[in-house]
N, C-alpha and C positions, 0 to 999 in steps of 0.2 A: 146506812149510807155506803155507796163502793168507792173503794177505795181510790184514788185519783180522783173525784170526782169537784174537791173543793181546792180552790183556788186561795195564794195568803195573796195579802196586797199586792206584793212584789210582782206576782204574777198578772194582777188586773188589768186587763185593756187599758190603752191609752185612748185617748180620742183624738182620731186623724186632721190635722190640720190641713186645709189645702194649702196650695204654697203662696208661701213669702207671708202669710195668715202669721197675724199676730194676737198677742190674749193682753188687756193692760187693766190691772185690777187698780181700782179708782180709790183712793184714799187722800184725806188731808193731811198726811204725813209725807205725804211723799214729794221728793226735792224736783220734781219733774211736772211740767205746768203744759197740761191738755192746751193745746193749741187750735186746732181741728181734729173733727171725727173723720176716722176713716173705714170706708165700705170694705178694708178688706180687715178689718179689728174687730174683737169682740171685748167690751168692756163688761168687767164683772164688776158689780156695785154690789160693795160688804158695808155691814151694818155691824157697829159694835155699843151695845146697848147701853154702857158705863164707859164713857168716856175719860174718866177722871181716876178711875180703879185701874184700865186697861189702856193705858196709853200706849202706842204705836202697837198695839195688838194685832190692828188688818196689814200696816205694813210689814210688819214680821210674820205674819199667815205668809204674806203672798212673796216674800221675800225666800222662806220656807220651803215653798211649793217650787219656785222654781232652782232651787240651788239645788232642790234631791231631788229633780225629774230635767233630765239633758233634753227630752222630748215632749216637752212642755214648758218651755220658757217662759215665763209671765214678767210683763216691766210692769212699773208703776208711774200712776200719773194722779194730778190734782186736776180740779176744777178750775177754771182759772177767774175766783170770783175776788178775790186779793184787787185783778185789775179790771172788773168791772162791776162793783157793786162798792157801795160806801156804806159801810154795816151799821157805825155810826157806833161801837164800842158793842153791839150787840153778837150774839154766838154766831160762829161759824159752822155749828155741828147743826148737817143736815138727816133726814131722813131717809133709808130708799128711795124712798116715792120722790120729796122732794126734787134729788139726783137725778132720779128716772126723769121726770117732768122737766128738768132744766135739758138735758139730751135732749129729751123730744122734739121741745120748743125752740132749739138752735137749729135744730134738723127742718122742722117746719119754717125753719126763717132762711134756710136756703144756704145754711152755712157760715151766718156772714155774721150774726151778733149773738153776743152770748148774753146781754143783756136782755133781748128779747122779750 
């Protein structure tokens, strides 16, 4: 290999936000309750396999991520299924997919129910 040629983390690219762009990594831990999706947001949906072994493990990732990167801010936010779904004592811990599917389905419903 020549020398210069490997990069440590510190040095690896950021990836460019456009502006006012925001990052909001999606957790049930999080004290912050998704209200609407926005076109200028990218929502990272993390999956933590043990729930019960790793508790608040994605809000501390992302809580992580953005406290050591000034150029990557990341907030956190929940679902907001607390005020519209009645679990009925049943789990709150979803899937990606699930997650993914409930965005979707609010997005195809024009913004307006998360119920949907």
């Amino acid at each position: 290999k020549e020398e210069g040629t490997e990069k440590d983390d510190s040095q690896q690219s950021q990836p460019k936000l456009r502006p006012n762009h925001q990052l909001v990594y999606l957790t049930g831990d999080s004290e912050n309750t998704l209200s609407t999706l926005d076109n200028n947001t990218t929502y990272i949906i993390g999956g933590i396999v043990d729930r019960n072994r790793l508790k608040r493990a994605a809000i501390e990732r992302a809580e992580a991520i953005g406290s050591n990167n000034s150029t990557l801010p990341i907030k956190t936010a929940r679902l907001p299924l607390d005020e519209h779904f009645d679990f009925k004592g049943s789990t709150r811990v979803l899937t990606c997919n699930h997650v993914f599917e409930i965005l979707l389905k609010y997005r195809e419903n024009g913004y307006k129910d998360w119920g949907g």
